[in-house]
C-alpha positions in Angstrom: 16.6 -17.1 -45.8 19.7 -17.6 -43.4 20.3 -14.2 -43.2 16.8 -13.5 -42.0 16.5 -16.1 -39.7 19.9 -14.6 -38.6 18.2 -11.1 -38.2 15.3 -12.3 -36.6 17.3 -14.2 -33.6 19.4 -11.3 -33.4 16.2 -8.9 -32.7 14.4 -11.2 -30.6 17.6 -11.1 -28.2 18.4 -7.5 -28.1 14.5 -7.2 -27.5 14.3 -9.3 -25.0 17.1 -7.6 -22.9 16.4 -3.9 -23.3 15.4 -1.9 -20.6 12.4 0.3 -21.5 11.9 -1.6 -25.0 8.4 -1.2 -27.1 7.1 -4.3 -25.4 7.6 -6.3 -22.3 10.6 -9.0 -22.5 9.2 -12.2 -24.6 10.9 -15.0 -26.2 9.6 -14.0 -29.9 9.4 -10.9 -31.9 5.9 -11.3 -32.8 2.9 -10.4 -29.8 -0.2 -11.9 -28.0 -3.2 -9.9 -27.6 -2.1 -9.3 -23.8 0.8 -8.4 -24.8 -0.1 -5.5 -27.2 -2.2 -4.3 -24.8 0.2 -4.0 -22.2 2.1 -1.2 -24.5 1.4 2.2 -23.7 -0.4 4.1 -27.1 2.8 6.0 -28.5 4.4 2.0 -28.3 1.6 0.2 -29.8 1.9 3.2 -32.7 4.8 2.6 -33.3 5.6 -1.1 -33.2 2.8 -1.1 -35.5 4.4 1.3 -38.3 7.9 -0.9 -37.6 6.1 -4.2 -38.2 4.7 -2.9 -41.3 8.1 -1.8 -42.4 9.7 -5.0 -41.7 7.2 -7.4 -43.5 7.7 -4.6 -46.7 11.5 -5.2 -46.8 10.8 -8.9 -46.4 8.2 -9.0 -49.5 10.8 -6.7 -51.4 13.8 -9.1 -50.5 11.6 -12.1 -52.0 10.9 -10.5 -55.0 14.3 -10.1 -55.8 14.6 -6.0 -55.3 17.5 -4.4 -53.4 16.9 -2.3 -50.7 18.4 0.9 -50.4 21.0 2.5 -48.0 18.8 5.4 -46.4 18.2 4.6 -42.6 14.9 3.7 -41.8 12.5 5.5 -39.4 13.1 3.0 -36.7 16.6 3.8 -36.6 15.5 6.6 -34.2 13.2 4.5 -32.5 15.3 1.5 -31.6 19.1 4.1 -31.5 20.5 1.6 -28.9 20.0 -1.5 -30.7 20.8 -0.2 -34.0 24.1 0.6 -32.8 24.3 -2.5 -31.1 23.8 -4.3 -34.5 25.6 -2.5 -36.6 29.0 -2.9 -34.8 28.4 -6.1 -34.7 30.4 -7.8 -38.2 28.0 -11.0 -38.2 25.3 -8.3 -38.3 26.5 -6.2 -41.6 25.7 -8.4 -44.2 21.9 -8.8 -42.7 21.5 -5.0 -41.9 21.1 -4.3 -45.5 17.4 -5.6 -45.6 16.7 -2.9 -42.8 17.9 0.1 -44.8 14.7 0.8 -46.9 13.4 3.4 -46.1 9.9 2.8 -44.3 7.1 2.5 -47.4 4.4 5.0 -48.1 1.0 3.6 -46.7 -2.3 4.5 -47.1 -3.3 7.5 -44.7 -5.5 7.5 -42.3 -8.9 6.9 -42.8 -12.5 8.3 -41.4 -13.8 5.8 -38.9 -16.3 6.2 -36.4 -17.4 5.2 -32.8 -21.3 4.6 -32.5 -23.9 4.3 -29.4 -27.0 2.8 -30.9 -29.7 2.3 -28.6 -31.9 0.3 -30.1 -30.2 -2.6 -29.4 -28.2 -1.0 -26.9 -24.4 -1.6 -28.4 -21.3 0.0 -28.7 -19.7 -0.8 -33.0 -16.6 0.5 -34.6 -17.0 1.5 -38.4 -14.9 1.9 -41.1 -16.0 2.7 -44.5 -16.3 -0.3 -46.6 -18.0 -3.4 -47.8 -17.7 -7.0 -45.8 -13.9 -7.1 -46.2 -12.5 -3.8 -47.1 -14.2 -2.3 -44.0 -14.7 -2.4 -40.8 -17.8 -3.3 -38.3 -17.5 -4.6 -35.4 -20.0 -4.3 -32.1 -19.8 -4.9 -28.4 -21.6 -7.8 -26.6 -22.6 -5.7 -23.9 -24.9 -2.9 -23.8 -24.2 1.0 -24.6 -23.9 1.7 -21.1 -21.6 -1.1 -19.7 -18.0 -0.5 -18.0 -16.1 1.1 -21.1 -12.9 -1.0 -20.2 -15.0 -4.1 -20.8 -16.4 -2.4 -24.2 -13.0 -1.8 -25.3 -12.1 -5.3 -24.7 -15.1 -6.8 -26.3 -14.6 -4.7 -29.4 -10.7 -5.9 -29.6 -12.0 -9.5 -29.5 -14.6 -9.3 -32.1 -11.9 -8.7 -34.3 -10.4 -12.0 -33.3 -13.7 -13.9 -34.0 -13.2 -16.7 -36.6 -16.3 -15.5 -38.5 -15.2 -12.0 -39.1 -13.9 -11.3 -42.5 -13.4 -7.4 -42.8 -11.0 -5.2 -41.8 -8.9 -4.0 -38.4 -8.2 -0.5 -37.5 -4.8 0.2 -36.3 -5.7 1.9 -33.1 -4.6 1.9 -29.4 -6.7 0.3 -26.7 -6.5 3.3 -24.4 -7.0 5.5 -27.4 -10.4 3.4 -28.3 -11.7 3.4 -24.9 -11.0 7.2 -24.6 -13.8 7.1 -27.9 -16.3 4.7 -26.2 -16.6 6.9 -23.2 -17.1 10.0 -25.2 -20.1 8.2 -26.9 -21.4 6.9 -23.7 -21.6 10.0 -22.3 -22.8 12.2 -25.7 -24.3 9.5 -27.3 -24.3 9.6 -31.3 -20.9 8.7 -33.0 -17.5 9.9 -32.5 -15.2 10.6 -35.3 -11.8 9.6 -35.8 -8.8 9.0 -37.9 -6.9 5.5 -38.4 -5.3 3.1 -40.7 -7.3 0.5 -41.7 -5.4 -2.7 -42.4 -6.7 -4.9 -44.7 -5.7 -8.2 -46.5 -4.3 -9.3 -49.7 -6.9 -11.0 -50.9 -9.5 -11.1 -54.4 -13.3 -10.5 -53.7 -16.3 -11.4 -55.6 -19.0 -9.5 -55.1 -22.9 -10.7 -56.5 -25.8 -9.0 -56.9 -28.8 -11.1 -56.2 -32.7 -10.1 -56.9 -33.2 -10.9 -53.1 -30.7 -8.1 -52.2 -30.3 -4.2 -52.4 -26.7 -4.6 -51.5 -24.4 -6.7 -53.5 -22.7 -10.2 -51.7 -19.2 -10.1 -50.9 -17.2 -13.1 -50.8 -13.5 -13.3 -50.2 -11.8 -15.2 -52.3 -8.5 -15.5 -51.2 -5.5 -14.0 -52.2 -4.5 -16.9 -55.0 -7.9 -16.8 -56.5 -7.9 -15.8 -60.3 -9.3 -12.5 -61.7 -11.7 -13.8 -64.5 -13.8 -11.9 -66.7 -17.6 -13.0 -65.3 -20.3 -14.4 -68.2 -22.6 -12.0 -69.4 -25.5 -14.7 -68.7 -25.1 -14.5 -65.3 -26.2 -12.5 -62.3 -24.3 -9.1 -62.3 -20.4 -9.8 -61.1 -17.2 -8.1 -60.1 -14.2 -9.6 -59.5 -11.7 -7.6 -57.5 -7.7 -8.0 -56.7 -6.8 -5.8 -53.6 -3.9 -5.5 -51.2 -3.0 -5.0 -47.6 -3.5 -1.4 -48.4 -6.8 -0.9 -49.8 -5.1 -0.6 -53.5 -7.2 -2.4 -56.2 -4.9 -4.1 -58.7 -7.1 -5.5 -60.9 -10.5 -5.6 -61.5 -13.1 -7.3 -64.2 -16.8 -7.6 -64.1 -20.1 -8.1 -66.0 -21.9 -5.0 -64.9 -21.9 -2.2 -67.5 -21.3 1.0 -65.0 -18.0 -0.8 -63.5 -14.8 -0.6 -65.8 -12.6 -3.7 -66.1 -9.4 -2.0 -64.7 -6.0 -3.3 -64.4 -2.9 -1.6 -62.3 0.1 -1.9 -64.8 3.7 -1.9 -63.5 5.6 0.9 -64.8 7.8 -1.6 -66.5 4.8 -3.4 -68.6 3.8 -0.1 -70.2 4.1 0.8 -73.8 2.7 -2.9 -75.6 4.2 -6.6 -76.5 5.9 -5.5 -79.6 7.8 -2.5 -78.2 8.7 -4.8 -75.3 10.0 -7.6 -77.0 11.8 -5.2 -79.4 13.4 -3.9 -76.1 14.1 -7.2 -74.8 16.2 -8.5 -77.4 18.1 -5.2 -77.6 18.8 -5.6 -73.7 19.9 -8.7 -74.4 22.7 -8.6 -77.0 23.8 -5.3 -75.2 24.2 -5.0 -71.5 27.4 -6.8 -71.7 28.8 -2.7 -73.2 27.0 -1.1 -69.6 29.9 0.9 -67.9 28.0 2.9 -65.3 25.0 4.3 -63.4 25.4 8.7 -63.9 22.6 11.1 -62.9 20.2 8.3 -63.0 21.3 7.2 -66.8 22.3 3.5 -67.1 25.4 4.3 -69.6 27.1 1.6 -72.2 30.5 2.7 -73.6 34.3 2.1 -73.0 33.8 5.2 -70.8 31.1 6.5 -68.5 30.2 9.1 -70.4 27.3 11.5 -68.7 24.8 12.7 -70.9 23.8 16.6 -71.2 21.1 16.5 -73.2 18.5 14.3 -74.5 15.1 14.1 -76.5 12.2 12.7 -74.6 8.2 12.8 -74.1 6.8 15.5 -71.7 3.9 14.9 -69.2 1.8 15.6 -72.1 3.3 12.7 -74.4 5.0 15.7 -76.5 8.5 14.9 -77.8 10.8 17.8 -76.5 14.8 18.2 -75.3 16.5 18.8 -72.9 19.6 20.1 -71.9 22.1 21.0 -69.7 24.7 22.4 -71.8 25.9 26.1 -72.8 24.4 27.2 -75.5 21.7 24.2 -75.8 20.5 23.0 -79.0 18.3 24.9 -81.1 14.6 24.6 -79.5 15.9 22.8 -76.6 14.8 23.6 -73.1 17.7 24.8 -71.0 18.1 23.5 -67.4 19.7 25.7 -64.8 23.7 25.3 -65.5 26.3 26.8 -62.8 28.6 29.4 -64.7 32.0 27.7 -65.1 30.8 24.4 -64.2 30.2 21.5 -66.8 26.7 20.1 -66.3 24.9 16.8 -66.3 21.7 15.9 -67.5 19.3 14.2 -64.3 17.6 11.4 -66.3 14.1 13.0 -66.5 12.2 9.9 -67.1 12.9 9.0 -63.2 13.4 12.7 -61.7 11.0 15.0 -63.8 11.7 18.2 -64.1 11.6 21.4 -62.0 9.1 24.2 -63.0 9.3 23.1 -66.7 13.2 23.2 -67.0 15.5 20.1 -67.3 17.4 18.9 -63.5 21.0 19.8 -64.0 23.7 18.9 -61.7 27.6 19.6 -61.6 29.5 16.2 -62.5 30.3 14.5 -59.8 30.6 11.1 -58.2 27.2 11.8 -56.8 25.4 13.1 -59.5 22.7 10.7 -59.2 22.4 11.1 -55.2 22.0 14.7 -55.9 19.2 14.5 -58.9 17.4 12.7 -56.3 17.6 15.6 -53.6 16.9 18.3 -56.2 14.2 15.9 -58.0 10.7 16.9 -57.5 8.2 14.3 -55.8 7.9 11.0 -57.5 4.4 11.6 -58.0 4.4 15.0 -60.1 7.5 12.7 -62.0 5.4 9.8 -63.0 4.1 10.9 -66.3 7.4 11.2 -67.5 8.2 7.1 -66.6 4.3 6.6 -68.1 5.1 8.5 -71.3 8.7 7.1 -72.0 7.7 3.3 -71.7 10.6 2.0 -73.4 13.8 4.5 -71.7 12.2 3.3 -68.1 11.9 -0.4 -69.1 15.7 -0.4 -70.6 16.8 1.1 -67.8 14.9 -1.2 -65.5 16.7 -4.3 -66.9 20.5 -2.5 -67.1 19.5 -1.3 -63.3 19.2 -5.2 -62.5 22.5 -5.8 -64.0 24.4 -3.3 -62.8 23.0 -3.0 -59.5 22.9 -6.3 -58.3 23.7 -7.9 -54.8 26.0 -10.6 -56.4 29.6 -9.2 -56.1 30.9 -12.2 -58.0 28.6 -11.4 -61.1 29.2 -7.8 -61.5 32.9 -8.1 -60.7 32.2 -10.9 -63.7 31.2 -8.1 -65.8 33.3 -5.6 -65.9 35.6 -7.9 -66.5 34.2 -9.5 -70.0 34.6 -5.5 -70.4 38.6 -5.8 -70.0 38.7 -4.1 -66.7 41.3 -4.5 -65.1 41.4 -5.4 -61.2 42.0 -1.6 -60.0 39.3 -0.3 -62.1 36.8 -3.1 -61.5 37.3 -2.6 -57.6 36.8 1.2 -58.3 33.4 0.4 -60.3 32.3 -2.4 -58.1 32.4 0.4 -54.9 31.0 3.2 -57.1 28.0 1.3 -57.9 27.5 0.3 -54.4 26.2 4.2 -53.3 24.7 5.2 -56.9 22.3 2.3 -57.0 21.1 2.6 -53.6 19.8 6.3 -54.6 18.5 5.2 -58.1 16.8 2.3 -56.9 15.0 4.5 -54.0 14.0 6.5 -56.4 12.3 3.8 -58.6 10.7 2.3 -55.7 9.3 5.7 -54.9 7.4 5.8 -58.5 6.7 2.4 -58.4 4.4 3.7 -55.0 3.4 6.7 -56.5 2.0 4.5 -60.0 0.5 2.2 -57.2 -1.3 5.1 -55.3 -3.1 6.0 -58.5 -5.3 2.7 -57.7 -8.9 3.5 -57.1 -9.4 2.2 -53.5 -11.5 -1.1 -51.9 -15.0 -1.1 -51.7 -15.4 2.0 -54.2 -16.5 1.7 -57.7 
């Protein structure tokens, strides 16, 4: 927490004395009302994708994950002060919690300006129920000054008593809205994230009501199977982006549905099994190559290997020349002695194994020839026990303790040349590795049904 405090000073005083900066000079990194307001759109944008980022790398940081070395998107945004930072020495040691690189979020969604007439109001709506969406109205009628609509509609969300969701949208942009419905009438349409809360929901239905009660429960409130005896009940975990992570209820046409990490799949007993393997092994773990967690004297890559297929069908691969009987041959360079990319975190490419020349950055380079994480998940899915092992040696080999992995190698009889050579190796491999794990990690996540739909 030093080392974030540290960053946040820092930031708040390059911000506060940059010329042309997102926001007006301030004393704090966080804004007012007023003071969002007084960005132009592009700023607002974009102070609101970097303030997303930031809070990510925070909750990764907290839950013990290392962030990677790829430079964030607001690298280009902020060039001056990133500069600024990073030749400052103080600075290095905190820069590292910048260098994710900015997290997939939901896209955009379908909202809507409306005129009603009758009464005569200006809303904003999201698609949604009482939390997960948005609806909001002006105080003043349809055809009031559209500045003062804008304003009032910015406020509502404000209002102590509202419980659903904001849209991330522009003042100038939103008043643009409100005068094309003031002088078409209707609704306008219009794309834009909706941010939502962490937070578990109840929702009721009553006889009294066609429409089920929503109640927000908090985000500490427990998931709990409701009683069959009483009134019909869902229970629903969500997060800040409309995911649902787990959901249990008394009503017959809803599905009790749970988001499982990648690293809980494949049942206790296999797990536990795992575990104690783990265990009374890692201390043997000699590298990270091609995305393979290796144990050994050496760091010996691996060319070919039997695993599950999207399908759950056992098959090999291989990278060498001539593969095994009834393996499936990668794409080798003549001459060149290849490397087997770990398929269980970077797929495969039209069917065939990823092969890669050996190198010191063979697993930086399954990563760029690796297809997106989320036509690679399957693989992670289907090979429960491979991901999970090499979950647990990625946490001891990549770790942001110097002292305990230098600690390591030496229990291996390293000696002081060869553990600085390991130490420094590790430092680029795992930063591409763990990118990659984070990107299947959001691609298993994505598969969530979203808030508000059954």
């Amino acid at each position: 927490m030093k080392v974030l405090f540290f960053v946040l000073i820092t930031l708040g005083t390059f911000y506060v004395h940059a010329q042309g900066a997102l926001y007006k000079s301030t004393d704090k990194i966080t804004l007012s009302y007023e003071e969002f307001r007084a960005l132009t759109p592009e700023n607002q944008e974009a102070w609101i994708k970097e303030l997303r980022a930031f809070n990510h790398n925070i909750e990764l940081i907290e839950s013990g994950q290392r962030i990677s070395a790829k430079p964030p998107k607001y690298s280009s945004i902020f060039p001056w002060m990133m500069e600024r930072l990073q030749a400052n020495q103080k600075f290095c040691a905190a820069f590292q919690i910048f260098t994710q690189s900015t997290p997939a979020y939901a896209a955009d969604e379908k909202c809507q300006v409306r005129n009603f007439s009758s009464p005569s109001r200006i809303c904003i709506y999201c698609p949604g129920d009482e939390v997960s969406g948005v609806n909001v109205c002006s105080a003043s009628g349809a055809y009031s000054d559209s500045s003062k609509i804008t304003q009032e509609l910015m406020r509502a969300f404000e209002n102590k008593d509202y419980r659903g969701a904001r849209v991330g949208i522009d003042v100038k942009k939103l008043e643009e809205h409100v005068k094309h419905v003031q002088e078409e009438g209707g609704a306008f349409e219009f794309q834009t994230p909706v941010i939502r809360r962490d937070t578990v929901v109840k929702k009721v239905v009553t006889p009294s009501s066609s429409q089920p009660v929503v109640i927000d429960m908090g985000p500490d409130a427990k998931v709990e199977k409701p009683s069959g005896a009483g009134p019909i009940t869902t229970f629903e975990k969500r997060d800040s982006t409309g995911a649902v992570l787990e959901r249990k209820s008394n009503d017959r046409r809803v599905e009790d549905y749970k988001l499982k990490e990648l690293g809980d799949i494949g049942g206790i007993k296999s797990n536990d099994n795992l575990d104690v393997d783990e265990v009374t092994s890692k201390d043997r773990l000699a590298c990270i190559y091609a995305g393979w967690a290796l144990q050994g004297k050496n760091c010996s890559p691996i060319s070919e290997k039997e695993v599950f297929d999207t399908a759950g069908k056992k098959v090999t691969y291989s990278c060498k020349t001539p593969p095994k009987e009834g393996a499936i041959q990668g794409d080798t360079e003549d001459g060149k002695a290849t490397v087997l990319c770990n398929p269980v975190v970077f797929g495969v490419k039209e069917g065939k194994p990823i092969c890669t020349v050996r190198a010191k950055n063979a697993t930086e380079e399954c990563a760029k020839k690796s297809p997106p994480a989320k036509e690679a998940l399957d693989f992670a899915r289907n090979n429960p026990q491979s991901y999970r092992a090499l979950v647990r040696r990625v946490d001891t080999l990549c770790q942001q303790d110097e002292g305990a992995l230098r600690s390591h190698f030496a229990k291996r009889g390293y000696n002081e040349k060869r553990i600085e050579h390991s130490v420094k190796d590790l430092g680029a491999t795992c930063s591409h590795l763990r990118g990659r794990m984070a990107e299947l990690v959001q691609a298993n996540k994505d598969t969530a049904p979203r808030a508000g739909v059954r």
